[in-house]
C-alpha positions in Angstrom: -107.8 209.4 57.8 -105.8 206.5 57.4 -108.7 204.5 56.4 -109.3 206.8 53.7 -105.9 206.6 52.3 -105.9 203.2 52.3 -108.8 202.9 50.1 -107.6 205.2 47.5 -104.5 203.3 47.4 -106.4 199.9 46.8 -108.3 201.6 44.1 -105.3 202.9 42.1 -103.8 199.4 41.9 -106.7 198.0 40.5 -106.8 200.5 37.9 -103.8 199.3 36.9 -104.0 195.7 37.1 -107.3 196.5 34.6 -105.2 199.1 32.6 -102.6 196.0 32.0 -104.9 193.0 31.3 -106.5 195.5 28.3 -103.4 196.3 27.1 -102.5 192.5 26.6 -106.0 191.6 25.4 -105.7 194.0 22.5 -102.0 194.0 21.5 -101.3 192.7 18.2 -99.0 190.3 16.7 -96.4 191.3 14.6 -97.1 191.3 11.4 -101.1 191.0 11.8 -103.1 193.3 10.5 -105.4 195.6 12.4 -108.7 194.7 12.8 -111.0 192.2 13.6 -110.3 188.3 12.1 -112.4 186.9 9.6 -115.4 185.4 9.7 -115.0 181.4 9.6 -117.5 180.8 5.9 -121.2 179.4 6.9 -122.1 175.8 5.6 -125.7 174.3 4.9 -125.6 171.0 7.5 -126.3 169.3 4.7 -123.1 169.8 2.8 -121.0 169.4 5.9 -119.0 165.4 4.7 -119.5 166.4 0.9 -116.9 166.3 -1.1 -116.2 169.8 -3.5 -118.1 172.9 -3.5 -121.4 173.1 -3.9 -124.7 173.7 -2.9 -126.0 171.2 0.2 -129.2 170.1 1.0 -132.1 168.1 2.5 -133.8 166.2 0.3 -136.0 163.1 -0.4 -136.6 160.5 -2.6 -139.8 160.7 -4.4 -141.4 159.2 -8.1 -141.4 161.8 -10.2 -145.0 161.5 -11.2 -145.1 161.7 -7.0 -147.5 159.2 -5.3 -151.6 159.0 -5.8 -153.6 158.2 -3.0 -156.9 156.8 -4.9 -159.6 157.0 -2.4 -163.4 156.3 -3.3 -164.7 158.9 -6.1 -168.1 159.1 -4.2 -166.7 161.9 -1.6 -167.0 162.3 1.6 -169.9 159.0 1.4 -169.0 155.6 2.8 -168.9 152.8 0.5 -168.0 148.6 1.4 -165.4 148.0 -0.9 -166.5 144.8 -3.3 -163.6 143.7 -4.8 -160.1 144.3 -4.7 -158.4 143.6 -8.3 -154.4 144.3 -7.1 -152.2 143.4 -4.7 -148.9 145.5 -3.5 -146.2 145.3 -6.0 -148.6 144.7 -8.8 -147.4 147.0 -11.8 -150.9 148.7 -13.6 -151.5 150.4 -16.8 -153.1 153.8 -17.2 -157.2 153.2 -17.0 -156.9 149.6 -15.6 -159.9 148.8 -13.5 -158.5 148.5 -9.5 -161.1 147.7 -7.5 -165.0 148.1 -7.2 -167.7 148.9 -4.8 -170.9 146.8 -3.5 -172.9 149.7 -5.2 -171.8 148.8 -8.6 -174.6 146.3 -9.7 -176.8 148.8 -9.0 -175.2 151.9 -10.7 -174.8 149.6 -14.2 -179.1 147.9 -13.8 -179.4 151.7 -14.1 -177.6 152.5 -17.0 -179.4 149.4 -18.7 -182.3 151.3 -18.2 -181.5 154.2 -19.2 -179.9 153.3 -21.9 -183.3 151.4 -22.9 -185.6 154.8 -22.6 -183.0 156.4 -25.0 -183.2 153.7 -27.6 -187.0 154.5 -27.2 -187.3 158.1 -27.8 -184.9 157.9 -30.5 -187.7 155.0 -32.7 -190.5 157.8 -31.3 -188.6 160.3 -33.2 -187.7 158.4 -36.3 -191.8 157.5 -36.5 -192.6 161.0 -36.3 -190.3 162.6 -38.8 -190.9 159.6 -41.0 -194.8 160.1 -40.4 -196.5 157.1 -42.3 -195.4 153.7 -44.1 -195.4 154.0 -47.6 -198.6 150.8 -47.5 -200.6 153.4 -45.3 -200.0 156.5 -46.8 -201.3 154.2 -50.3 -203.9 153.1 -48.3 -205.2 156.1 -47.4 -205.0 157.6 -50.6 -207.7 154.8 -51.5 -209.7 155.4 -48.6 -209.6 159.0 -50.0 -210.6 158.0 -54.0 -213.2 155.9 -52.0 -215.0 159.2 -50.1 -214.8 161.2 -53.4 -217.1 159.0 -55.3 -219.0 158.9 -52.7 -219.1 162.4 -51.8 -220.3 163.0 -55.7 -223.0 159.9 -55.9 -224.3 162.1 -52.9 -224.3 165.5 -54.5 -226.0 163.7 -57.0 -229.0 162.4 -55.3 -229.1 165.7 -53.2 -229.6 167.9 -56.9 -232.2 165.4 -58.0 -234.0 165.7 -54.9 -233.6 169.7 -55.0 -235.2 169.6 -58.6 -237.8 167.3 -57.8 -239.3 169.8 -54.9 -241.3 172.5 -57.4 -243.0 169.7 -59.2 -244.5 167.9 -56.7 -242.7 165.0 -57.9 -240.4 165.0 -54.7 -240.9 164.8 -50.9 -239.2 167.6 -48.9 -237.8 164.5 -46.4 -236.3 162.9 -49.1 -234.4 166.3 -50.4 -233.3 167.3 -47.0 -231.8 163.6 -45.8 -230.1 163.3 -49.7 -228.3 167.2 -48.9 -227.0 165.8 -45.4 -225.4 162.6 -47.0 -223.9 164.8 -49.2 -222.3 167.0 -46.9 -221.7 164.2 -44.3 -219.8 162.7 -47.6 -217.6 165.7 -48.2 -216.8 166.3 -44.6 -215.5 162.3 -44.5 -213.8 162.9 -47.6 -212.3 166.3 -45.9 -210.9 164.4 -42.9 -209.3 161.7 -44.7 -207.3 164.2 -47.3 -205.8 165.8 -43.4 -204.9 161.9 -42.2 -203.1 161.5 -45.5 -201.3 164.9 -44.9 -200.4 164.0 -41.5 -199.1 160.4 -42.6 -196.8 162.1 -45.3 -195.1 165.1 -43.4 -194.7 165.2 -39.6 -195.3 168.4 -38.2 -192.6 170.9 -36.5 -193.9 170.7 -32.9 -193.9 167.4 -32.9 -190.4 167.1 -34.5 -189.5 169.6 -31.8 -191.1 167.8 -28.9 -189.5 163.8 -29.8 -185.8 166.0 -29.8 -185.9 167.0 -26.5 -187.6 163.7 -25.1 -184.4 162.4 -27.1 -182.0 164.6 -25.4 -183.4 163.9 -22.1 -182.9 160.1 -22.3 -179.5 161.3 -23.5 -178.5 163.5 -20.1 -180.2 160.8 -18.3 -178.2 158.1 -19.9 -174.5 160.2 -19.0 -175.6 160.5 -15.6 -176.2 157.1 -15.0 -172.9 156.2 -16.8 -171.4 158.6 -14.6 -172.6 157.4 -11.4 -171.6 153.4 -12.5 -167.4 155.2 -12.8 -168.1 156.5 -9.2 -168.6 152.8 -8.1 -165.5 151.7 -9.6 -161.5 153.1 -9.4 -159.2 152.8 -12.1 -155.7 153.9 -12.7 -155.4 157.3 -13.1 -151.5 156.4 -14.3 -149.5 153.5 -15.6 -147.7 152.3 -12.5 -147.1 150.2 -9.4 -149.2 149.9 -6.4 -147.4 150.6 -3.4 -149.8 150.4 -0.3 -152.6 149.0 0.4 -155.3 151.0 2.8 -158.7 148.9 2.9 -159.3 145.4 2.1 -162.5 143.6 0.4 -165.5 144.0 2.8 -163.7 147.1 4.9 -165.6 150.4 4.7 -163.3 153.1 2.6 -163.2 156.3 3.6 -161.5 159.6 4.2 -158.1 157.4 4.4 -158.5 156.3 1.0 -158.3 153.1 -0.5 -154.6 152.4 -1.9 -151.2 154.5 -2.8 -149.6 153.8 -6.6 -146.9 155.8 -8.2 -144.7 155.7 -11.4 -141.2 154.1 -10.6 -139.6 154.3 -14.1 -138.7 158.1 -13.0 -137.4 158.5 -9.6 -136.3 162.3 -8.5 -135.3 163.7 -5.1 -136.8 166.6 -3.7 -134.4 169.1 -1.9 -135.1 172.5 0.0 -132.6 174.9 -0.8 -131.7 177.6 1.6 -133.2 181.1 0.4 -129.7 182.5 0.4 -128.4 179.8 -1.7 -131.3 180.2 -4.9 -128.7 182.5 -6.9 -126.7 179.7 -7.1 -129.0 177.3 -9.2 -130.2 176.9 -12.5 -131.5 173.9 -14.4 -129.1 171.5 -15.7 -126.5 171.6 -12.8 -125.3 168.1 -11.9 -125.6 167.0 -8.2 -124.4 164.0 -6.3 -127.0 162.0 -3.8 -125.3 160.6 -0.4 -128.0 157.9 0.9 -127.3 157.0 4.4 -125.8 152.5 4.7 -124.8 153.1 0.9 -121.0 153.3 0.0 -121.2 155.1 -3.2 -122.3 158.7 -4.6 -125.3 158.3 -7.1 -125.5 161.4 -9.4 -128.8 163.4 -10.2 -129.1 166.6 -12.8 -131.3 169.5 -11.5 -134.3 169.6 -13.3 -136.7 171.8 -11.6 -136.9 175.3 -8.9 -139.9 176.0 -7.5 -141.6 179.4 -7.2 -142.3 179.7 -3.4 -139.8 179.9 -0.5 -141.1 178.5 2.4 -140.1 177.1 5.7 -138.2 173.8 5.9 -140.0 170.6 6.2 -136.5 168.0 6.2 -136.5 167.7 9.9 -132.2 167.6 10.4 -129.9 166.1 12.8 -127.8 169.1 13.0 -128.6 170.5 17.0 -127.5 173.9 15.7 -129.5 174.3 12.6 -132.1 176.7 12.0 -135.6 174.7 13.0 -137.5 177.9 11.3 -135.3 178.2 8.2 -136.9 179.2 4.8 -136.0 177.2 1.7 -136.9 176.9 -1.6 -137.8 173.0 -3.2 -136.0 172.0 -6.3 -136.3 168.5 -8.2 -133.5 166.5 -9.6 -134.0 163.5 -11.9 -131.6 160.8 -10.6 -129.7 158.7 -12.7 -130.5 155.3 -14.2 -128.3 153.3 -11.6 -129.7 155.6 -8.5 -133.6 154.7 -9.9 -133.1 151.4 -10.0 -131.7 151.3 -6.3 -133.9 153.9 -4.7 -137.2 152.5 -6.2 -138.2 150.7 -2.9 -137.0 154.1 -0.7 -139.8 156.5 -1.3 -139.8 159.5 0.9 -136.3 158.1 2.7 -134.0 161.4 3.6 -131.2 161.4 1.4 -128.2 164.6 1.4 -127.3 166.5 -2.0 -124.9 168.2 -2.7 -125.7 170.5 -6.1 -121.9 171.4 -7.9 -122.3 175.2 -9.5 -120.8 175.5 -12.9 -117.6 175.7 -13.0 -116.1 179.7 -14.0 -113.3 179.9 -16.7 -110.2 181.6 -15.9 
């Protein structure tokens, strides 16, 4: 019995002791206002040391026509790699000829060639729709004046013989071999008047038939121009050559064979938090903070993308989002931020986009 009361005794106090600590937990200042206290406001890392308001980001520094990788145009094929025409550094123009592979002599003896059979069925044509000379088509126009008289001398001597035969006065032998030199006459006389029409107009099939050997030679000829460009990589852009992946004598393949971009036109790429796209719009100005340089450099928004993603900048911020999705914009730095971040491709820079400012 006593233990009993003891216990409900120990139990009461503690109700109280509990009973007082809530009471303190939850009493209120004077002058506070019920409820619970704001929410402190949520920053991108990246904006966290930037001066103003703004949007912050991750971003990178990247030539605006980005950076080529030129590999060799024959695919997924192996190919030694002849000669190497540029070193790193070297500035290019647009369709300059960069470097060429063993293949190449080849690829161009084949093109002489086929350029040679296309010169050929081209003079086939032109002989056939020109049909004869002008000496040869006179020529056998004489040939032809030549068969005529004889053709009629022969006729001639065939009616002679043929009224010779009821007087006696003629041998049937005579009559018969007079009628075959006639007709063997006008049959000559025949096939040289079709030789003088084929000599002065060609005739449609064969017209027909020279074309397409022509066109052939043709599609034979692009080919083997197109092959001789395969052995062979030129500029696609004006520009500088940045890396160099094989050297002469190395075999190129899926790695490619160098890396050139544009530096006139430097831009930083940013991912913009999804929540933070309402915010932007083209034109906004935004400062770049590049880590071991003193200064701001300024950039101008110049392009949002269309697809929100998840983040590529890996951050150094422990407790941001790894899996956060973003959205990539381009800004177009500034003449004095080109000409010192021409040498940091890809580096990780921070910016910091400034919303326009709202009129009171």
């Amino acid at each position: 019995m006593k233990r009993s009361l003891l216990m409900i005794l120990l139990a009461v106090a503690g109700a109280g002791v509990g009973a007082g600590a809530t009471w303190k937990l939850t009493a209120q200042e004077p002058g506070r206002p019920p409820g619970p206290p704001p929410a402190p406001p949520v920053i991108s890392p990246a904006a966290r040391g930037l001066q103003g308001p703004g949007v912050g980001a991750l971003g990178r520094v990247e030539p605006q026509s980005r950076i080529r990788r030129l590999a060799a145009p024959g695919g997924m094929n192996l190919n030694r790699l002849s000669r190497l025409l540029v070193a790193e550094g070297d500035v290019v123009r647009e369709g300059q000829l960069l470097a060429e592979f063993a293949d190449a002599s080849l690829k161009d003896a084949e093109v002489l060639r086929a350029e040679a059979a296309l010169t050929e069925a081209r003079a086939n044509l032109e002989r056939t729709i020109a049909a004869g000379r002008p000496s040869e088509i006179a020529s056998q126009r004489a040939r032809i004046a030549s068969l005529t008289a004889q053709e009629e001398n022969a006729r001639r001597e065939a009616s002679r013989s043929d009224r010779l035969l009821p007087s006696g006065a003629g041998a049937e032998a005579v009559a018969e071999r007079n009628r075959y030199a006639a007709a063997r006459a006008a049959a000559d006389r025949a096939e040289a008047q079709a030789a003088l029409e084929t000599l002065s107009s060609a005739r449609p099939e064969d017209i027909q038939l020279g074309e397409s050997r022509v066109a052939s030679a043709e599609a034979t000829l692009a080919k083997a121009i197109a092959d001789a460009a395969l052995s062979r990589v030129y500029a696609p852009i004006a520009g500088t050559i940045l890396r160099i992946l094989a050297r002469t004598g190395d075999q190129v393949g899926n790695d490619g064979l160098l890396e050139m971009a544009d530096l006139t036109r430097m831009d930083v790429v940013a991912e913009v938090y999804e929540t933070d796209v309402p915010r932007l719009s083209v034109g906004l100005p935004a400062e770049i903070l590049v880590p071991g340089e003193p200064r701001h450099f300024t950039a101008t928004l110049r392009e949002i993308g269309w697809q929100i993603r998840r983040t590529t900048q890996a951050g150094t911020d422990p407790v941001a989002a790894v899996d956060a999705r973003t959205l990539e914009v381009r800004l177009t730095l500034s003449e004095d931020a080109r000409v010192a971040l021409a040498r940091r491709s890809n580096m990780q820079v921070q910016v910091a986009i400034r919303p326009p400012e709202r009129a009171d």
